[in-house]
C-alpha positions in Angstrom: 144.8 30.5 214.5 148.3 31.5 215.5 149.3 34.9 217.6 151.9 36.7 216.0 154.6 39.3 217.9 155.0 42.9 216.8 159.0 43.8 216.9 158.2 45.9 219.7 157.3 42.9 221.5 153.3 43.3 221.4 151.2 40.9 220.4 149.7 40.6 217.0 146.2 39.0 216.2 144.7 38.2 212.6 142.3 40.8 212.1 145.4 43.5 213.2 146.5 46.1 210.6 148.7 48.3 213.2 150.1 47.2 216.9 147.9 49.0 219.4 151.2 49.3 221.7 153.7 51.3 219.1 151.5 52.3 216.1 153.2 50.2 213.7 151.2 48.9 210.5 150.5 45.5 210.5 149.7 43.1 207.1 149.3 39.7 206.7 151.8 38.0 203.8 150.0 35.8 202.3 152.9 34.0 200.2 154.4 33.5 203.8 151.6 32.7 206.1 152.4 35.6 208.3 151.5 38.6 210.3 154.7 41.0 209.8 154.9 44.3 210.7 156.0 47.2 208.1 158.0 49.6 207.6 157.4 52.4 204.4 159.7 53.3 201.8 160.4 56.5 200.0 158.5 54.8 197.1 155.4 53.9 199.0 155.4 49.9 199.1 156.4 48.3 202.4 159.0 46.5 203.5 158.7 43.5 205.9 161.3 43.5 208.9 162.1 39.6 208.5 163.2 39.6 205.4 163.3 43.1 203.2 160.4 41.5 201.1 158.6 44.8 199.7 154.6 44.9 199.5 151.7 46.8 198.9 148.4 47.2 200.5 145.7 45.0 198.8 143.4 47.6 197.4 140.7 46.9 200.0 143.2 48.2 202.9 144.4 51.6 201.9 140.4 52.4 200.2 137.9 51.1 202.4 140.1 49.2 205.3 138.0 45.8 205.4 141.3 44.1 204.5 144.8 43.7 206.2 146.3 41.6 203.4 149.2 42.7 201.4 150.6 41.6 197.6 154.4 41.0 197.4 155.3 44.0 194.7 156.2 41.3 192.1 152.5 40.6 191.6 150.8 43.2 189.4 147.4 42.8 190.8 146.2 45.4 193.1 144.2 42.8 195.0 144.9 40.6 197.5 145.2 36.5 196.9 141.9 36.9 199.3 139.9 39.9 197.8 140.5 38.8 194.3 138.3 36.0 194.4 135.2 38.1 195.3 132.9 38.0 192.6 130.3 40.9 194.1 131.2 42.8 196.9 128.2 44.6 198.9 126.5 47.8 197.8 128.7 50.1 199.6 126.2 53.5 198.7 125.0 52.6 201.6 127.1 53.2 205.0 126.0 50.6 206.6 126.8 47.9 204.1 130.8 48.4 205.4 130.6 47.2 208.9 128.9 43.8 207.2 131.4 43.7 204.7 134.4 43.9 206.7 132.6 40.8 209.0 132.3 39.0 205.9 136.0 39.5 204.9 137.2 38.5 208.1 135.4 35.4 208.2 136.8 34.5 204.7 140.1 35.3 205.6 140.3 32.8 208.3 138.7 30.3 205.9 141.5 30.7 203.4 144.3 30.9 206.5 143.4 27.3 207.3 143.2 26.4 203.2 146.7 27.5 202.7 148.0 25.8 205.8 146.3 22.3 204.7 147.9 23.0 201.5 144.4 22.4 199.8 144.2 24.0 196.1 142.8 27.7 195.7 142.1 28.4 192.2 139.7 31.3 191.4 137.3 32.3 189.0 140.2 34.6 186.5 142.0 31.2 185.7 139.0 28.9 185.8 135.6 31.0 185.0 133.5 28.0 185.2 134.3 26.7 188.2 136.5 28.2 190.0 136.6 29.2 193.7 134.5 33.0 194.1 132.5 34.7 196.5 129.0 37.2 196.1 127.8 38.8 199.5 124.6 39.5 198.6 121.5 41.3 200.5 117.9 40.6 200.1 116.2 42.9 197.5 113.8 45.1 199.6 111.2 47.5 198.7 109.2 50.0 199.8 105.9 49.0 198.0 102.9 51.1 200.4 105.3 54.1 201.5 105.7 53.3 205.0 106.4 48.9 205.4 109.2 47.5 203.6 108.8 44.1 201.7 111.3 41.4 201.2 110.7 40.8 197.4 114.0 38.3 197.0 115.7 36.6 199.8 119.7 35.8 199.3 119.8 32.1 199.8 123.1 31.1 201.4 125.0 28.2 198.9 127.4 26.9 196.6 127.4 26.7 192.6 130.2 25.9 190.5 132.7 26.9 192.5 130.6 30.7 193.6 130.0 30.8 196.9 126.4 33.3 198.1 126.4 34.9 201.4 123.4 36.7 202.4 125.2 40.3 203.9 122.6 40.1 207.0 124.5 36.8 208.2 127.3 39.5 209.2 124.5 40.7 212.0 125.1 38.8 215.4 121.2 39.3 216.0 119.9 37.9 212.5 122.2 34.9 212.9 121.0 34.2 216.8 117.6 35.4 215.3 118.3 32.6 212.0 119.3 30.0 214.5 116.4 30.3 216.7 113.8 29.8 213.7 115.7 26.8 212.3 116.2 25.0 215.4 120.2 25.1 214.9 122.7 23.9 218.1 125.5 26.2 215.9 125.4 29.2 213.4 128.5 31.4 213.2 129.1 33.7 210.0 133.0 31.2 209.5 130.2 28.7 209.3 128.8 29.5 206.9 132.4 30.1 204.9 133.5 26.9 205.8 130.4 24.8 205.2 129.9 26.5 201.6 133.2 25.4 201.4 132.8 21.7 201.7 130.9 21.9 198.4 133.8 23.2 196.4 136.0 20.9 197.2 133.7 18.2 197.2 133.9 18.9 193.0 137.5 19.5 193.4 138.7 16.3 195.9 135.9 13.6 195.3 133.5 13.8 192.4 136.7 13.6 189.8 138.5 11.0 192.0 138.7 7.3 193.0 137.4 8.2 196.4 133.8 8.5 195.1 132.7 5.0 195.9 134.6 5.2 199.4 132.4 8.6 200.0 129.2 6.8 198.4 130.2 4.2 201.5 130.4 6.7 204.0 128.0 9.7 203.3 125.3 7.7 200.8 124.7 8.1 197.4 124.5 11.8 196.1 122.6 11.3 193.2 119.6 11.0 194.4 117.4 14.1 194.2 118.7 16.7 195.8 115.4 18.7 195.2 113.3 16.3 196.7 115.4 15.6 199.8 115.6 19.3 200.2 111.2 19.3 200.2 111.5 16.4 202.6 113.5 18.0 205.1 111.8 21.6 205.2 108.7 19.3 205.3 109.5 16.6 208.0 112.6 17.7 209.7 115.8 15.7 210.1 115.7 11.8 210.7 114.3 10.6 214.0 117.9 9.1 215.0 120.0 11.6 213.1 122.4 12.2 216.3 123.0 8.5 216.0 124.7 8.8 212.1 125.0 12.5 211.2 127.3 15.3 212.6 124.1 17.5 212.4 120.5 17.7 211.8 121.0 19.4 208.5 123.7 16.9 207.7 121.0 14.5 207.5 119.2 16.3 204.3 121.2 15.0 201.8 125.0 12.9 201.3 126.2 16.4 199.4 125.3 18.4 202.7 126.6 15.4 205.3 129.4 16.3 203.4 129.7 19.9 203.2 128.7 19.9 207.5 131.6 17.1 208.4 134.0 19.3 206.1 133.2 22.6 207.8 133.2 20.5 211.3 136.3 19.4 210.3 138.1 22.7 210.0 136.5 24.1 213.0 138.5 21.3 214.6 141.6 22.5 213.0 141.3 26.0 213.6 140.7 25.7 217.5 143.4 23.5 218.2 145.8 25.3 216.7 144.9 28.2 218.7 145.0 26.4 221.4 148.5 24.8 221.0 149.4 28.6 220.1 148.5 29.3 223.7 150.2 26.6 225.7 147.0 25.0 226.8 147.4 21.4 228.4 144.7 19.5 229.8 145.3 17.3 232.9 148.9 17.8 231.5 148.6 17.2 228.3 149.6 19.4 225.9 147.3 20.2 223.0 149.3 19.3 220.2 149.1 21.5 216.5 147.3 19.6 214.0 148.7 22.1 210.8 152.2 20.8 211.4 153.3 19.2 208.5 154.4 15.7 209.6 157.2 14.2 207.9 154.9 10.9 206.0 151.9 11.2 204.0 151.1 7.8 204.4 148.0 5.4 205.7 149.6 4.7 209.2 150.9 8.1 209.7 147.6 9.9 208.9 145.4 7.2 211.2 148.1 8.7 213.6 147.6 11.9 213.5 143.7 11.6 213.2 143.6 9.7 216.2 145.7 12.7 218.2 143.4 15.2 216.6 140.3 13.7 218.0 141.4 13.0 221.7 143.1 16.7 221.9 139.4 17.8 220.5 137.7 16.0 223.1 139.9 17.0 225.9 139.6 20.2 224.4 136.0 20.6 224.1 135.2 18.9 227.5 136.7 21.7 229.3 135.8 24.5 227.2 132.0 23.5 227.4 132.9 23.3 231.5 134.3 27.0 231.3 131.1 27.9 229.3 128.6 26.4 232.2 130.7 28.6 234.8 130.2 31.9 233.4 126.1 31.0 232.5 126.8 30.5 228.2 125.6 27.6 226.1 128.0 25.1 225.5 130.9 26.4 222.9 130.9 23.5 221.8 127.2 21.4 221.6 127.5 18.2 219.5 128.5 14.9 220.3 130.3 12.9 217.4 128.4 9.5 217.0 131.0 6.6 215.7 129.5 7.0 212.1 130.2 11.0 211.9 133.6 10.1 213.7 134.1 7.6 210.6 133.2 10.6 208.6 135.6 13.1 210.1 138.6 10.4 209.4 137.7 10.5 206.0 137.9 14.1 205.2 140.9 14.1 207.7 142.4 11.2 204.7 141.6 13.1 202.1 142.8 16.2 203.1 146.3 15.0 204.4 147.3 11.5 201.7 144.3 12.9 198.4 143.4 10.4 196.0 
């Protein structure tokens, strides 16, 4: 994730909607992949400094300020390229749903930055209802059934159908998730996790289920039709594979090929995300500086992309190496607590392929 400059010289981060040094208002500009400050007009839409480009606020900025996206005035939606593929927002009678909401939009957010900078295809659920890309951030139906002790009657479950992506609204709590990834035995469990994991499975329908790269995955990741019920009964029952570090990028990965899938996906673009942010911030390890991996490079071809895998990985394990050391210092877990066995690595260059040459 990139830092961007206000034009009074501050600097700007993602999540900004005004410049804590001047006041100005901030929005992101989506059809540029920017950060821009704004200035208003006597009509009410904003212009961008850059370019006199005029906007307006996504309605989810100026009513309930969970967004800082804006629509280019030539669009007639009142949403946001972001908010307009949510397909249920939270219940927002009650107050406390908002907080949760605005961590879930911010997590999507940087999900579909990273999208749009890998040039991967975004098409919602308006121009393709049956399988188009959508999100629900649901909460787990409660009750009161005895007066005083609330019951869980229906638990969200977290997960991917046709395109609709479920997020259970308590994710957005740091405590449930530390709480969550306690219970399940989980090294990792961030709420952009969750985004980019469910992730994985929409464009697994999108990039390899339609495609000649089915066999190649079948190869890779095993063969996804076997029953996804029954591995999932196996897992919850038994746990992951004795030797799972040894051929999956996770324990979960190990359920099933459609989740080995989904978990080296959302690995991927963790990888993705950091390194650019570190490139952003001029960070060279034993002098060697972390490179940008969203760069578009000039070829799209088979020796350029086993090039620029190959970059990717030894800037990540630079990368990693130190940050985990930083971690240690100041008494935290490792940021960073996997270790990528040759057959995930195999795995990673795959998504990496697909990603940057398709089918």
């Amino acid at each position: 994730m990139k830092t961007y400059t206000c034009k009074c010289g501050n600097a700007l981060y993602f999540a900004n909607s005004k410049c804590l040094a001047c006041g100005a208002m901030v929005g992101f500009l989506p059809d540029e992949q920017q950060l821009s400050t704004l200035t208003i007009t006597d009509d009410g839409l904003y212009k961008v400094a850059h370019n006199n480009k005029l906007y307006r606020q996504c309605k989810n900025y100026w009513q309930y300020d969970v967004c800082n996206w804006m629509v280019p005035n030539s669009d007639s939606n009142e949403l946001c390229q972001s908010c307009r593929l949510n397909v249920m927002i939270p219940n927002l009678e009650k107050p406390e749903n908002l907080p949760l909401w605005y961590n879930m939009e911010q997590a999507k957010r940087r999900l579909l930055y990273t999208l749009m900078k890998l040039k991967l295809p975004i098409e919602g659920r308006d121009s393709d209802p049956a399988g188009g890309l959508g999100f629900s951030f649901l909460e787990d139906d409660i009750a009161d059934e005895y007066g005083n002790e609330l019951t869980v009657k229906n638990y969200v479950v977290i997960g991917h159908n046709s395109g609709l992506i479920t997020i259970n609204l308590r994710e957005a709590i740091a405590s449930v998730r530390i709480e969550m990834r306690e219970k399940m035995n989980e090294q990792y469990r961030t709420l952009i996790g969750h985004f980019r994991h469910e992730s994985g499975h929409y464009y697994w329908d999108r990039l390899i289920q339609p495609s000649t790269l089915l066999n190649r995955f079948r190869e890779l990741f095993g063969d996804e039709r076997l029953s996804y019920t029954h591995a999932m009964e196996q897992y919850y029952k038994n746990g992951p594979a004795e030797n799972w570090q040894n051929v999956w990028i996770s324990a979960y990965a190990s359920m099933h090929p459609w989740e080995d899938w989904a978990e080296t996906w959302a690995h991927y673009l963790h990888m993705i995300d950091t390194l650019e942010t570190a490139n952003d911030y001029e960070i060279s390890i034993s002098s060697h500086q972390i490179k940008n991996p969203l760069i578009d490079c000039e070829q799209h071809n088979q020796a350029a992309t086993a090039i620029s895998f190959t970059q990717l990985f030894n800037d990540w394990c630079r990368l990693t190496k130190s940050l985990n050391a930083v971690n240690r210092s100041m008494g935290h877990d490792d940021a960073y607590p996997f270790v990528i066995s040759v057959s995930a690595l195999n795995k990673l260059r795959f998504v990496h392929e697909v990603i940057q040459c398709g089918d």
